[in-house]
C-alpha positions as CSV (number, residue, x, y, z in Angstrom):
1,X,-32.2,60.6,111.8
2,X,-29.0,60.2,110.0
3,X,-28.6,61.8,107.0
4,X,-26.2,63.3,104.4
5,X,-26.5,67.4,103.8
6,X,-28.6,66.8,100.8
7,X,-31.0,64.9,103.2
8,X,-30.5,60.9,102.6
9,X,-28.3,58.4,104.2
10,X,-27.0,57.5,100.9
11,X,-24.2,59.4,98.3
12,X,-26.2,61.8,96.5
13,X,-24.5,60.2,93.0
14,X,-26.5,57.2,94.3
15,X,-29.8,58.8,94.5
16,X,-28.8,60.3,91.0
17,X,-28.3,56.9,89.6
18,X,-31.2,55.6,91.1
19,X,-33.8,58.0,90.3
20,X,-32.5,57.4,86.3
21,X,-33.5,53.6,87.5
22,X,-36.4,54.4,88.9
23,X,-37.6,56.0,85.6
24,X,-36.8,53.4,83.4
25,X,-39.1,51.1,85.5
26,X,-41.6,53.7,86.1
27,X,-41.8,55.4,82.9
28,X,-40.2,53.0,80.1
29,X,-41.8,50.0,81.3
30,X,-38.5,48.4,81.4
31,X,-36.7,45.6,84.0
32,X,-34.7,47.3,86.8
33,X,-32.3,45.6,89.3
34,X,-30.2,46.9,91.7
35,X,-27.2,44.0,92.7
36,X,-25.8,44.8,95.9
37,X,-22.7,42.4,97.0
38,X,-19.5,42.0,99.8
39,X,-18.2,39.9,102.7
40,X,-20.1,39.4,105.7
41,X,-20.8,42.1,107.8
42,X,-20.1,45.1,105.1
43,X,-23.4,46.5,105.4
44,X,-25.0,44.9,102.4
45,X,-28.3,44.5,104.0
46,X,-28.2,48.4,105.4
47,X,-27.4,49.9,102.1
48,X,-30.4,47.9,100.9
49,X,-32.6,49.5,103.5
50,X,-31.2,53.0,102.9
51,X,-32.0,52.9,99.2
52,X,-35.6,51.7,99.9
53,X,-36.0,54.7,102.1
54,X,-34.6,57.1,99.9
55,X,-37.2,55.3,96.9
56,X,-40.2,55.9,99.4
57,X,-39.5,59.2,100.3
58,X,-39.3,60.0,96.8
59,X,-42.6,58.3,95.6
60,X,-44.3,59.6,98.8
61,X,-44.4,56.3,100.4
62,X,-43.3,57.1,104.2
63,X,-41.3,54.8,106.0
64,X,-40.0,51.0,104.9
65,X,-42.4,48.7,105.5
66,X,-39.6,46.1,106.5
67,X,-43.0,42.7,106.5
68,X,-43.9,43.9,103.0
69,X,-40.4,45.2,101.3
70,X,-38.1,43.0,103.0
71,X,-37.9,39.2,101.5
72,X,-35.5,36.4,102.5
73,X,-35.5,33.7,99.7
74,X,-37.3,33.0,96.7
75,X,-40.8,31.9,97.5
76,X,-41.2,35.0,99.9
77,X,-39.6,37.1,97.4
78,X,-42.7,35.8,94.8
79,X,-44.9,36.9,97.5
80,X,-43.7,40.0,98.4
81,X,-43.6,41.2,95.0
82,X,-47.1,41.1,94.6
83,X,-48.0,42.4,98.2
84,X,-45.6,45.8,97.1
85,X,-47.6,45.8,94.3
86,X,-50.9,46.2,95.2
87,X,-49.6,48.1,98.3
88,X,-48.3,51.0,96.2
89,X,-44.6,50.4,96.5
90,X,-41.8,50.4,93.6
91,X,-38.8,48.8,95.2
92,X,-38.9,45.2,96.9
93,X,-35.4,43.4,98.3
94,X,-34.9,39.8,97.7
95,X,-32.5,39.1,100.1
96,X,-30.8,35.4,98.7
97,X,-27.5,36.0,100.8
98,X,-28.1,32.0,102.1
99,X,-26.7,28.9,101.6
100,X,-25.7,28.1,98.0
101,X,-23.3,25.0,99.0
102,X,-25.9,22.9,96.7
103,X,-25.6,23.4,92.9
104,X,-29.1,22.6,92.7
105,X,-29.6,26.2,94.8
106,X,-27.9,27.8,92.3
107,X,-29.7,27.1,89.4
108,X,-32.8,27.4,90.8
109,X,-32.1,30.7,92.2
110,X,-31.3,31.6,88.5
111,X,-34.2,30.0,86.9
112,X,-36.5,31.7,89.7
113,X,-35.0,35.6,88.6
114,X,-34.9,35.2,84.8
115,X,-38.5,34.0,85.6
116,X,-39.8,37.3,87.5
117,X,-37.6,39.5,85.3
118,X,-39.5,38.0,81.8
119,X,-43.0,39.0,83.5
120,X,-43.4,41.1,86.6
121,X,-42.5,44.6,84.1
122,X,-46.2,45.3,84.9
123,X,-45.6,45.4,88.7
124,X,-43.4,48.6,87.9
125,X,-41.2,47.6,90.7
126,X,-36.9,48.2,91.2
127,X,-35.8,45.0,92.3
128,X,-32.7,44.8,95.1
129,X,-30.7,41.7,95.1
130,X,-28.7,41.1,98.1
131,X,-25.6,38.2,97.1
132,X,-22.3,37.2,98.8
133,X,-21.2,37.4,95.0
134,X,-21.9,38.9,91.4
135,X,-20.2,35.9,90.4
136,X,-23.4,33.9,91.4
137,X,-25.8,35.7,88.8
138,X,-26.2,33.5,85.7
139,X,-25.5,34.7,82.0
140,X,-29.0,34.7,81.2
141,X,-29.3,37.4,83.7
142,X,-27.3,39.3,81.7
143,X,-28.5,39.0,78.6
144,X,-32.1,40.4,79.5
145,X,-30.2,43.3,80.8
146,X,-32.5,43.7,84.0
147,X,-28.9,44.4,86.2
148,X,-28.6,47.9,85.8
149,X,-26.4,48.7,88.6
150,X,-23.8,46.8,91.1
151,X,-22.8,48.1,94.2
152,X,-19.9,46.1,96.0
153,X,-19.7,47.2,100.0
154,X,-16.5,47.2,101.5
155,X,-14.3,48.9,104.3
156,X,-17.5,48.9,106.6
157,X,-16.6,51.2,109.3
158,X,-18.9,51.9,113.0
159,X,-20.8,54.3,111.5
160,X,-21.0,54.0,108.0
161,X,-19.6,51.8,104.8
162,X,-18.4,52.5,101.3
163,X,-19.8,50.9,98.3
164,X,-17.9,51.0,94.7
165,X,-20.7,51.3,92.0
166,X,-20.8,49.5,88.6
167,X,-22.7,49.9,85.1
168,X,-24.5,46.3,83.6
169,X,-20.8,46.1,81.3
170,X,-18.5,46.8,83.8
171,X,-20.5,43.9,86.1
172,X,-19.9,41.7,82.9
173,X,-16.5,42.5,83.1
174,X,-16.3,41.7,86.9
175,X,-17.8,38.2,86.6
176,X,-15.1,37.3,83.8
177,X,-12.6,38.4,85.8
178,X,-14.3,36.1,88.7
179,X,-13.7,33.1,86.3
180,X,-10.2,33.3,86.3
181,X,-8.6,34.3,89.7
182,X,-9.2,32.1,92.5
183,X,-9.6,34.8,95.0
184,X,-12.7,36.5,93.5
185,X,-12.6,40.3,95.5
186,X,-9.4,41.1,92.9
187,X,-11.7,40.9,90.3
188,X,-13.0,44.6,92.0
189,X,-9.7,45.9,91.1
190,X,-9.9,45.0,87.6
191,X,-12.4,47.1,86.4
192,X,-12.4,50.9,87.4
193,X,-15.9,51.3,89.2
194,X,-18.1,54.0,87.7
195,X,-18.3,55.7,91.0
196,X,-17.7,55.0,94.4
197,X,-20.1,56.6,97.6
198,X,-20.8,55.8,101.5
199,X,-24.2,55.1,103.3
200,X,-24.7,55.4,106.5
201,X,-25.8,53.1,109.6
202,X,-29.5,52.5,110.3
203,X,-31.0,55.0,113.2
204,X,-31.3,52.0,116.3
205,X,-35.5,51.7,116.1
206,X,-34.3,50.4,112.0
207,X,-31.5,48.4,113.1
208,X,-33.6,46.1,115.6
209,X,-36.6,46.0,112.7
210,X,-34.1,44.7,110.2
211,X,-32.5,42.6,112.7
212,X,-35.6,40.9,113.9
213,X,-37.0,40.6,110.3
214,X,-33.9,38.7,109.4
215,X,-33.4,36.5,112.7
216,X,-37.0,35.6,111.6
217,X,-36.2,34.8,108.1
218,X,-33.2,32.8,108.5
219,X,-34.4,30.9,111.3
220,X,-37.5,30.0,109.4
221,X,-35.3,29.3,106.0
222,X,-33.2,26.9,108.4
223,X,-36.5,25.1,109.5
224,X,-37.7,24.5,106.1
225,X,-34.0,23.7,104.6
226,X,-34.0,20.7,107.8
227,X,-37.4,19.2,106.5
228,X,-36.0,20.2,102.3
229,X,-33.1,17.7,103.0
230,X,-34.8,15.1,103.8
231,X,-36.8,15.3,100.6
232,X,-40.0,16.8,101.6
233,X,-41.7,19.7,99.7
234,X,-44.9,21.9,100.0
235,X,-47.6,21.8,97.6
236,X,-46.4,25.3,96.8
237,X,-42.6,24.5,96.4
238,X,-43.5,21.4,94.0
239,X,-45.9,23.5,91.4
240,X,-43.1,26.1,91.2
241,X,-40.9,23.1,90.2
242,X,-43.2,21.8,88.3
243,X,-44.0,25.3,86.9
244,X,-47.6,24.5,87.1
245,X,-50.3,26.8,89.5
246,X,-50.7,25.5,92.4
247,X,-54.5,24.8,92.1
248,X,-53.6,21.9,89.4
249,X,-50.9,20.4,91.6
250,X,-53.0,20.4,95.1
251,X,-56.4,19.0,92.4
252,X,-53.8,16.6,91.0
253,X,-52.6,15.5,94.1
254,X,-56.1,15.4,96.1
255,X,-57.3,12.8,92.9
256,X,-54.2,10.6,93.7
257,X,-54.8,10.4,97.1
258,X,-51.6,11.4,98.9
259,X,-51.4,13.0,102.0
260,X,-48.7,15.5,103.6
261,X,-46.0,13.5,105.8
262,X,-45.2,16.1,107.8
263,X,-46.8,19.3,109.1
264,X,-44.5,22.3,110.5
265,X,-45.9,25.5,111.2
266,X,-49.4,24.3,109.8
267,X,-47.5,24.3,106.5
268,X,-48.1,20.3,104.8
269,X,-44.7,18.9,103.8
270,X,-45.4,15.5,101.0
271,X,-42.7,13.0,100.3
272,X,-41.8,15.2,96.6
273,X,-39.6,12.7,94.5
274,X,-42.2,9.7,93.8
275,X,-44.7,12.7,93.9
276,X,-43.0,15.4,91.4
277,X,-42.4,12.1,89.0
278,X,-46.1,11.0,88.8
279,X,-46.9,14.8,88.6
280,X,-44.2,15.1,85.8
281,X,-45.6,12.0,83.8
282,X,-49.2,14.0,84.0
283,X,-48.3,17.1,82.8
284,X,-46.6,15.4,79.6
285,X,-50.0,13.2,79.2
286,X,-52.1,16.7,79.2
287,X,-49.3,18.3,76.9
């Protein structure tokens, strides 16, 4: 197993500033995100995976559980939340390093974390967010002061990478910085990071779980996004829209009569404009 002398694969300052996390979402009941961000192939997803394990082996958890504390995009973060919950763990990563070409992505991808972060303090859960970009955290994120750490990877190397670390104010001062240079990485060099550490590589049995968890994910998130464009949603998908349950939307929409017009992997995709509309006009009627 690779490890550092004090026994982790990650900077001990890391597993300083993480444990001081930990406790503020253990202990003080409190929102705790961990933003980690940087180029393609910098290790982003390893040094999410290496703070997991170090979380685990502190709360006596054994190994990651890569199907349970591993999510790629929104809806399976929602749903992995609450399988880490009532599995026993504290840390979940919500892996949203996809495609954001679409505004409408974006914002939803916003909308979707000040959403968890305003209720899910009684899951007592550290949250990991895996972006391309600080830059594509909202304002509103921010404000409810749920980002309590940022940690851009950089200078990825065979065996290891380097990370530099940032406070919630610092990150602030990043994203401003973001707004005004074109090239968005000088924004690093504008703000002195708090500290700066190195992780190490995944031992080979973790690098082919994570690889075949992500293959899995992306492939799958590719599927769906084929069927998205063309304007078809899952019962599931719409209620989150809608921000309804889903019981109401699948009652509402057995009442009305419509049926899927597409199945994929036994999952029922409906035609969602017209649909979401008529929903839309009910939900004002019961209001």
């Amino acid at each position: 197993m690779n490890n550092y002398k004090h026994g982790h694969p990650i900077s001990n300052i890391l597993c300083l500033n993480i444990d001081d996390i930990l406790k503020r979402v253990l202990e003080d009941n409190k929102a705790g995100m961990i933003l980690i961000d940087g180029g393609l192939g910098e290790g982003k997803s390893t040094l999410g995976v290496q703070c997991i394990k170090y979380v685990n082996h502190k709360t006596e958890k054994g190994k990651m559980n890569f199907k349970s504390q591993y999510a790629f995009g929104g809806l399976a973060f929602q749903e992995k939340l609450q399988i880490c919950h009532a599995q026993g763990y504290h840390i979940v990563i919500y892996d949203e390093s996809g495609d954001f070409s679409k505004r409408s992505a974006l914002t939803d991808f916003n909308k979707r974390l000040v959403r968890v972060f305003e209720t899910f303090r009684a899951y007592k859960i550290l949250v990991i967010i895996i972006l391309p970009s600080v830059s594509m955290i909202d304002e509103s994120i921010f404000t409810l002061k749920a980002l309590r750490l940022t940690l851009n990877c950089h200078k990825r190397t065979n065996r290891s990478g380097n990370f530099r670390a940032y406070s919630l104010y610092r990150t602030m001062f990043i994203k401003d910085y973001m707004k005004k240079n074109i090239i968005k990485e000088y924004a690093y060099t504008k703000t002195q990071p708090n500290f700066r550490g190195h992780f190490l590589d995944l031992d080979k049995e973790e690098r082919e779980e994570l690889e075949k968890i992500s293959i899995e994910g992306k492939l799958g998130i590719l599927s769906e996004n084929v069927i998205n464009a063309s304007g078809k949603l899952t019962l599931k998908s719409i209620a989150y829209k809608l921000k309804m349950s889903q019981t109401w939307v699948k009652k509402k929409v057995s009442a009305m009569g419509v049926q899927p017009s597409q199945v994929y992997k036994k999952k029922k995709y409906y035609d969602a404009e017209e649909l979401i509309q008529n929903l839309e006009q009910q939900i004002k009627y019961k209001r």
